[in-house]
C-alpha positions in Angstrom: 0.0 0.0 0.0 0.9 3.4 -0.6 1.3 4.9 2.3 -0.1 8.3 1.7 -3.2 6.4 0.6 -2.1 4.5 2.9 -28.7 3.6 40.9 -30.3 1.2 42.4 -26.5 2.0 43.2 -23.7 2.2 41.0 -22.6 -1.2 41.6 -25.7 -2.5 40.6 -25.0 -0.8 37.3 -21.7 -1.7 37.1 -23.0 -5.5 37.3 -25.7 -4.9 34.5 -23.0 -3.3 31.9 -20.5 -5.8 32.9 -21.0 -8.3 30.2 -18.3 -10.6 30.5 -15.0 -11.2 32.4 -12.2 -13.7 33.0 -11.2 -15.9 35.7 -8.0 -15.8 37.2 -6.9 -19.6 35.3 -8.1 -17.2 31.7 -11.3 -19.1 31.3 -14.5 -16.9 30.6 -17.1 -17.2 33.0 -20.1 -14.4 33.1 -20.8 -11.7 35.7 -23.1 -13.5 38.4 -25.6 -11.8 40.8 -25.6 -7.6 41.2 -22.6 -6.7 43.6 -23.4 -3.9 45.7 -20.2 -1.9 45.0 -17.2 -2.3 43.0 -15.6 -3.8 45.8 -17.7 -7.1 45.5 -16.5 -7.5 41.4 -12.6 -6.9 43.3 -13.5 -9.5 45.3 -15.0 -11.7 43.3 -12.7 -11.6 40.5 -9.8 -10.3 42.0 -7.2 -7.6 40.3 -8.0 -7.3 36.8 -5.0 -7.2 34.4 -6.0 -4.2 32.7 -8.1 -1.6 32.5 -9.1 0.2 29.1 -10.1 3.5 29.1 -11.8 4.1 25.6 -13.8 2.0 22.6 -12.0 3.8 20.1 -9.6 1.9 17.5 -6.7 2.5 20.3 -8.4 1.1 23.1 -9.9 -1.6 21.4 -7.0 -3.3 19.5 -5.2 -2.9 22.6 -8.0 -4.9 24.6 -8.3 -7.4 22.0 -4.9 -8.4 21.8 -4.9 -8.4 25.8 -8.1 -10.9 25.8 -7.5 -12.9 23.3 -3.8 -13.7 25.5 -6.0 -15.0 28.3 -6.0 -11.5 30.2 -8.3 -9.9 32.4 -9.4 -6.9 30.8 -12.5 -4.2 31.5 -13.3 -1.8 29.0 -14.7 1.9 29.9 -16.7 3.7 27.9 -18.1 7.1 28.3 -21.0 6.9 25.8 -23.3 3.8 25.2 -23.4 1.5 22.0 -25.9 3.0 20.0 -26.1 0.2 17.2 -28.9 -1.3 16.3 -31.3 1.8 17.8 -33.5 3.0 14.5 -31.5 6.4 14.4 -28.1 5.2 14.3 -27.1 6.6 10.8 -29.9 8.6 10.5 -29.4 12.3 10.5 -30.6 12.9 14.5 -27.7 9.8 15.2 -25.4 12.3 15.2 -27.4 14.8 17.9 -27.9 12.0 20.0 -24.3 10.3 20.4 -21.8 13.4 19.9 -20.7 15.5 22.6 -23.3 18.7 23.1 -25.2 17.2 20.1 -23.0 18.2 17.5 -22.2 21.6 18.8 -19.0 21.3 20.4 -16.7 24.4 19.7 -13.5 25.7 20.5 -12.7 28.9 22.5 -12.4 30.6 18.9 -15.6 29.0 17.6 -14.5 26.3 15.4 -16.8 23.3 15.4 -15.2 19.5 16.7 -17.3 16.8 16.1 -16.5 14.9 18.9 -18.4 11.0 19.0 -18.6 9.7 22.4 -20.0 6.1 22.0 -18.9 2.2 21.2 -16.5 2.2 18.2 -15.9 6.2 18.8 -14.9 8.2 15.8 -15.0 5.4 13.6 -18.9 5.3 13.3 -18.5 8.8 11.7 -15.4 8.6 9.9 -15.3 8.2 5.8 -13.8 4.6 6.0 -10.2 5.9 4.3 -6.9 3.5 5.4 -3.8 5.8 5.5 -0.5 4.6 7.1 1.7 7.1 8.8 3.8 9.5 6.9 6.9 9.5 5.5 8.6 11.6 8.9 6.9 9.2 11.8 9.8 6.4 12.9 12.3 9.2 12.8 10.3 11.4 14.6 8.9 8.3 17.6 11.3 5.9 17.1 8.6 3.3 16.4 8.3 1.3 13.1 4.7 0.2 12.8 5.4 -1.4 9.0 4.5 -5.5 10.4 1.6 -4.2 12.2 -0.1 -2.3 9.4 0.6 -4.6 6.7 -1.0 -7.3 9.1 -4.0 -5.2 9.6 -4.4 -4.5 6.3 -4.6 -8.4 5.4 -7.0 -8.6 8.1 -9.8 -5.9 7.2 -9.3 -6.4 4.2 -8.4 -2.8 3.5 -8.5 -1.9 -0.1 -9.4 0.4 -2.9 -13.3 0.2 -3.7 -13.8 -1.5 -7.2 -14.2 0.6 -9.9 -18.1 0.1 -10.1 -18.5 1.3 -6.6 -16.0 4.3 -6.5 -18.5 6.4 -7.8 -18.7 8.6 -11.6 -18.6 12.2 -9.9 -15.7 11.4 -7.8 -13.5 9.9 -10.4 -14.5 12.8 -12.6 -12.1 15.2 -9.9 -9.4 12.5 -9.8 -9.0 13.0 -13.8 -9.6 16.8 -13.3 -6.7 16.7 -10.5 -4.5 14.8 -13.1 -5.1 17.0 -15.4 -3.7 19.8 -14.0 -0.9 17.8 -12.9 -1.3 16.5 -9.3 -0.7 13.2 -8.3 -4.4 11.3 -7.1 -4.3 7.5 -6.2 -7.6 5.4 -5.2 -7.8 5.8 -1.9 -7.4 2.5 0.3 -10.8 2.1 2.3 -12.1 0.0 5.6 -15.0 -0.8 3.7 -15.7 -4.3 2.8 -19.0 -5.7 0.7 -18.7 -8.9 1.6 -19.1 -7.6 5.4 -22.4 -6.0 4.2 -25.6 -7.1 6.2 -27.6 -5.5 3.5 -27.1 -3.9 -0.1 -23.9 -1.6 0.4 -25.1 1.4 0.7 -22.0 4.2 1.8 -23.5 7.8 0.0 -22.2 10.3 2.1 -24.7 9.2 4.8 -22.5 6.7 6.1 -20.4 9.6 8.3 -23.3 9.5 10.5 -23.1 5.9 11.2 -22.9 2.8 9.0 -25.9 0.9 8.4 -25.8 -1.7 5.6 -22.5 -3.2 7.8 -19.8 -2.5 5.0 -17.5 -0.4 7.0 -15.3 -1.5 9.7 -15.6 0.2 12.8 -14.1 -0.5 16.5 -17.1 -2.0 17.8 -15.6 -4.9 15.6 -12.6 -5.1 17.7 -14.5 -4.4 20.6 -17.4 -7.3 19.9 -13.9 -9.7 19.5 -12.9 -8.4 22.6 -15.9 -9.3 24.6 -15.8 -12.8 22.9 -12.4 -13.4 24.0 -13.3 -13.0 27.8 -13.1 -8.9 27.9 -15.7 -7.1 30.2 -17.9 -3.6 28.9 -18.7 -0.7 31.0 -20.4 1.7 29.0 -22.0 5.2 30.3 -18.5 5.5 32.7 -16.5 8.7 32.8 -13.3 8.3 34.4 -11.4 11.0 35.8 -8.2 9.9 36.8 -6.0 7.2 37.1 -5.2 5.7 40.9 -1.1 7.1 41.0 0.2 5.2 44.1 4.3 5.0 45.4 5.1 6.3 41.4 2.4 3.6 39.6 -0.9 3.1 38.4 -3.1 0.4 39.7 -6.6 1.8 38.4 -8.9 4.4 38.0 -11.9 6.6 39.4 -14.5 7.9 37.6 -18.5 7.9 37.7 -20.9 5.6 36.2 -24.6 7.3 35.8 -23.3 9.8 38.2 -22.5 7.8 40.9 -18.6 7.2 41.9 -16.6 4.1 41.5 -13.5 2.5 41.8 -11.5 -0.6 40.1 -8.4 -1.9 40.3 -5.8 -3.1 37.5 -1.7 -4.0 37.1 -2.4 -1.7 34.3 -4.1 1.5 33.1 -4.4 2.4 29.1 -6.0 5.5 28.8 -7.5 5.7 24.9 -10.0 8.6 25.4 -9.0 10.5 22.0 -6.7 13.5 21.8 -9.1 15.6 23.8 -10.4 12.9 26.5 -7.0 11.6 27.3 -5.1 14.5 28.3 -7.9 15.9 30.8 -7.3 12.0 32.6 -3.7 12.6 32.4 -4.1 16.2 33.9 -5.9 14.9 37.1 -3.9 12.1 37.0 -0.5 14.3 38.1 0.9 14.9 34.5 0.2 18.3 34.1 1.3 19.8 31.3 -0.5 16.7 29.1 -3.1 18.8 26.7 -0.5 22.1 26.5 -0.7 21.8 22.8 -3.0 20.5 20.3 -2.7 19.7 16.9 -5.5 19.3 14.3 -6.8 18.8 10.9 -9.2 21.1 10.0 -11.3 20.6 6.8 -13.5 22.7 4.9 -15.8 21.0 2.1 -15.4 22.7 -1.2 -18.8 22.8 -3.5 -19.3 23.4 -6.9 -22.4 22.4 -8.8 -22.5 20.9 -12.3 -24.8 19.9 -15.1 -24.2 16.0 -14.2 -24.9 14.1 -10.5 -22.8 14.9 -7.9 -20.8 12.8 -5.4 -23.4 12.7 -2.7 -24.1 9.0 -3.0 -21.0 8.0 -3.7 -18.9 6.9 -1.0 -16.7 9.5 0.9 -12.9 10.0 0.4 -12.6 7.1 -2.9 -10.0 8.8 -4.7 -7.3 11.3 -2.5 -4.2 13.6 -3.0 -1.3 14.0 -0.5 0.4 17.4 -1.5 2.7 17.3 2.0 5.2 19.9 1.2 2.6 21.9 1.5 1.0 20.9 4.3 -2.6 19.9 2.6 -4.3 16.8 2.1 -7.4 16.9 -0.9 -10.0 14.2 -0.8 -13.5 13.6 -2.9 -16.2 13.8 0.0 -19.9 15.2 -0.1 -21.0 16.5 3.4 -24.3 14.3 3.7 -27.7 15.9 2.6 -28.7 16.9 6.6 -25.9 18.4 7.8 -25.3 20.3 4.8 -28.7 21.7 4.3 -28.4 22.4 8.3 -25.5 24.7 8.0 -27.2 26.1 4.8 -29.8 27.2 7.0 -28.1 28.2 9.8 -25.7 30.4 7.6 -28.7 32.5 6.7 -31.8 32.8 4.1 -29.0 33.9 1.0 -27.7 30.3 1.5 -30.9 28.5 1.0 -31.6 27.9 -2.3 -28.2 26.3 -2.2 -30.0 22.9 -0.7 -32.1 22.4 -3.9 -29.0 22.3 -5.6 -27.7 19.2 -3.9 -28.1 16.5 -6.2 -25.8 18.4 -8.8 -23.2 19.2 -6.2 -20.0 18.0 -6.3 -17.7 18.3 -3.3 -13.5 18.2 -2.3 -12.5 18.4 1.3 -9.6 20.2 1.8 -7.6 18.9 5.1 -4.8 21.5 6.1 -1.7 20.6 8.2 -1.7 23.1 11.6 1.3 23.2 13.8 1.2 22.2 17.6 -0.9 25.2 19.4 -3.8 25.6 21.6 -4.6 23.8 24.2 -6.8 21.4 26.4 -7.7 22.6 29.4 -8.6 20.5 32.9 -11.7 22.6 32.7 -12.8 21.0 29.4 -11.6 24.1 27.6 -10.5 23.6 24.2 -8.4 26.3 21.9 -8.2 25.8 18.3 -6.8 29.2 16.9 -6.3 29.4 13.1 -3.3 31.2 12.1 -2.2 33.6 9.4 -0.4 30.7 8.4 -3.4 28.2 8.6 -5.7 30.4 6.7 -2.4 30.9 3.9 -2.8 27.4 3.4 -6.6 27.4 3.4 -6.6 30.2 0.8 -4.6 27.8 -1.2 -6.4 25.1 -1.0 -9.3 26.5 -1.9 -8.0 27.7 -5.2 -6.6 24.5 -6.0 -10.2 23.0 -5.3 -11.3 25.6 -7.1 -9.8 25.1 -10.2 -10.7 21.0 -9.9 -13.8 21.7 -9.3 -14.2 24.1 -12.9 -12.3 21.2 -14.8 -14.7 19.1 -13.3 -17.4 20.4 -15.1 -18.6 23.1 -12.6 -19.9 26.4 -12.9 -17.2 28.9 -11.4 -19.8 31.5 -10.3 -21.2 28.1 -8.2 -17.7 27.7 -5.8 -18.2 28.1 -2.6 -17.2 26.5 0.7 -18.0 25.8 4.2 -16.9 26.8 7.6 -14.2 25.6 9.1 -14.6 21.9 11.3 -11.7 20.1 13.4 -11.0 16.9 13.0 -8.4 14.3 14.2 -7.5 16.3 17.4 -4.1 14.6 18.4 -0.8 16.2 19.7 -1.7 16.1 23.3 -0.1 13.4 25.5 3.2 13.2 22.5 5.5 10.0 22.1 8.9 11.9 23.1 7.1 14.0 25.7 4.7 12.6 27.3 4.9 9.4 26.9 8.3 7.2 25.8 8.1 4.8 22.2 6.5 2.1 24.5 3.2 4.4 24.9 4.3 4.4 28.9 4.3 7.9 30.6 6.0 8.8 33.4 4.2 6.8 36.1 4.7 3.1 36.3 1.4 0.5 34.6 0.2 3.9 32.6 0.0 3.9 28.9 -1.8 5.8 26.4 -2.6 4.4 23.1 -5.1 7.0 20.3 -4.1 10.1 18.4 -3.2 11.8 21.4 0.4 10.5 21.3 1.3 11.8 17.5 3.8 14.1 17.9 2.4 16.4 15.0 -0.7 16.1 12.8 -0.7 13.2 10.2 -2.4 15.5 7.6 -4.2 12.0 6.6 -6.7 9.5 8.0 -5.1 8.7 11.3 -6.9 5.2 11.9 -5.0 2.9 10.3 -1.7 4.1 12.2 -3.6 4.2 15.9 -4.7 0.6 15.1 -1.1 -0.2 14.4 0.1 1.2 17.6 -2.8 -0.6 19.8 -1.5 -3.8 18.5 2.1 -2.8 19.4 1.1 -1.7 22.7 -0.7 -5.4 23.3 2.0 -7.6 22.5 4.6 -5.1 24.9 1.7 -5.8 27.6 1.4 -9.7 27.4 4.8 -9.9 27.3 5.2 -7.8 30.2 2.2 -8.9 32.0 3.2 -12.5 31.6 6.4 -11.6 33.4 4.9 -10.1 36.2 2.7 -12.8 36.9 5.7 -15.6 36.6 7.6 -13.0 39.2 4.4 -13.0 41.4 3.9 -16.4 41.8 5.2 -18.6 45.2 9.0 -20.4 44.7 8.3 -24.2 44.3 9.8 -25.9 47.0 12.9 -27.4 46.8 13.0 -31.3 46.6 14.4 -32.7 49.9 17.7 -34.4 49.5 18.2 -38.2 50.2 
């Protein structure tokens, strides 16, 4: 692959989420009777071997690996797993399982779409496989090359067929190479022979997959459970339990009410702007200090012929790093753009009757380490002189794809700024060593958080990469510990 391309009481609900865990010998054996506090799964199960805090890619390649080794793992997740309700990728999924319902901002106004529930980000992301870029072992110290090639076998990951990549879309990939720019098919998580129904990935599928063609972490999660892992959804945690220089669990709330567990160790995988508020109450203070992002805008033009609105997102993609910008074909889906139509005011309007026709670029620009986020749950996101430099060129470089496309020029417009990919704020080489460990003993983090700069790609593919990493450092390091804590055999007497 190319890389570029490349309660009753909160025990009692504890005991209801808990769906599965492992005995100490590694056989699975389910959850009995509702323990009254968290103490009573302690006791009944004793230490756990880790704690996982986070269903995203990270947390869940990191607690499959752990399971599937015969350890005891729990998994903690903040939002619930909304599959299978009737408005999970539906327009109002996305108002129901994002954080403030879509309408998360930075200090300076930019909007973050922020998922909290099973799977994470990847029930909203486009599906697109990149690797990391060309600067990433030199920068961490960490080859990931046998961990993405094997994950690549695994999913499956591939360019969509030429049937299925969609007319509108491969209309800008000639445009692009027509005026001299380098676009590839773009390697994509989705699968039709994982389809539960007709594949069916329009732009609609960003608010959640429904025909079952795109690989998301609940996949990894679901393997996880199978293999003897135990699920906590609707649990916040705070911080991890630092004790004499280590980790040996976390606190948190669950439905509001306060709990406890214990673990030999602690991966935080709450993204890049859940994981360094843990870290911060956690004793590492100066995780969040930066943050790095990619912001996108959505480039429109309308033509004569039908647009890329159903075909599926981010098929064909162009990597122009030396100047910091990454180009992609992508239609916003019909409901959120008709929504920011509206909300942008009654001039925009007749825009949404145009929708069928419209074709659409995202524009992804690279932004240096800045901002911040803060204990408080402040975020800062400024966009620089610099940043909008590179916006401005962007735009005239999706511009002029756009008119080769077969658009009207007087039709160009584009749409507010949105973050994505937040990352940059617990960094490998900072915060954390090329292990994923930070500075306490038995605490790791494992999501974008630990890039050291934006990717200026999709980041998914590379988090995977380091969760299986981080898994076989664990068993192998777990496995020791539990040699080193077991009694001497006694010595045979001598005759």
């Amino acid at each position: 692959m190319k890389h570029q391309a490349l309660p009753t009481s909160a025990a009692r609900s504890i005991a209801d989420a808990v769906k599965r865990v492992v005995n100490p010998v590694g056989s699975p054996a389910v959850l009995k009777g509702r323990p009254r506090n968290s103490s009573e799964i302690t006791k009944q199960f004793g230490e756990v071997d880790a704690i996982v805090v986070g269903t995203g890619p990270g947390g869940t390649s990191v607690a499959r690996g752990l399971a599937r080794a015969g350890k005891r793992v729990v998994m903690l997740e903040a939002g619930r797993d909304h599959r299978g309700s009737w408005y999970y990728g539906t327009p109002l999924g996305p108002m129901i399982y994002t954080e403030k319902r879509g309408f998360l901002r930075s200090k300076e106004g930019i909007a973050i779409v922020r998922p909290m529930l099973t799977g994470g980000a990847t029930n909203m992301f486009a599906g697109a496989a990149s690797g990391p870029p060309d600067w990433w072992e030199a920068r961490t110290g960490i080859n990931l090359g046998q961990e993405i090639e094997e994950t690549i076998d695994e999913l499956n990951i591939a360019v969509l067929p030429d049937d299925q990549m969609g007319r509108a879309s491969q209309r800008i990939a000639e445009a692009g190479r027509a005026l001299g720019q380098d676009w590839y098919a773009q390697p994509k998580f989705n699968d039709v022979s994982r389809c539960r129904v007709a594949f069916d990935c329009g732009a609609k599928c960003m608010y959640g997959c429904r025909c079952g063609g795109k690989w998301t972490a609940n996949d990894f999660m679901d393997q996880a459970i199978a293999a003897g892992a135990a699920l906590l959804t609707e649990c916040t945690v705070r911080e991890a339990i630092i004790e004499e220089g280590a980790a040996n669990g976390v606190r948190g709330t669950h439905r509001g009410e306060p709990f406890e567990l214990r673990a030999k160790s602690v991966i935080i995988s709450a993204g890049g702007i859940g994981t360094p508020r843990i870290l911060q109450n956690s004793g590492i203070a100066d995780a969040g200090n930066k943050l790095a992002v990619d912001t996108n805008f959505v480039i429109f033009g309308v033509s004569e012929q039908r647009g890329n609105a159903d075909e599926s997102p981010m098929t064909v993609s162009y990597c122009d790093d030396e100047a910091g910008l990454m180009y992609s074909s992508l239609m916003q889906p019909w409901g959120l753009f008709s929504l920011q139509q509206i909300l942008m005011g009654r001039q925009h309007w007749p825009k949404i009757g145009k929708f069928p026709r419209m074709m659409g670029v995202m524009l992804k620009i690279k932004e240096d380490l800045k901002g911040y986020v803060a204990p408080d749950g402040e975020i800062s996101m400024p966009l620089t002189e610099v940043d909008m430099r590179r916006a401005n060129q962007g735009y005239l470089v999706c511009r002029d794809i756009l008119i080769k496309a077969g658009c009207d020029p007087d039709s160009i417009f584009w749409n507010p700024p949105r973050g994505t990919h937040p990352c940059g704020t617990a960094r490998i080489g900072e915060h954390i060593d090329a292990d994923l460990k930070t500075k306490f003993d038995n605490l790791y983090v494992c999501d974008a958080s630990t890039f050291p700069d934006a990717l200026v790609r999709p980041p998914t593919l590379t988090i995977i990469a380091l969760g299986k990493r981080l898994a076989r450092h664990l068993n192998a390091d777990l496995s020791a510990t539990s040699k080193t804590d077991q009694p001497a055999e006694a010595a045979a007497p001598v005759h």
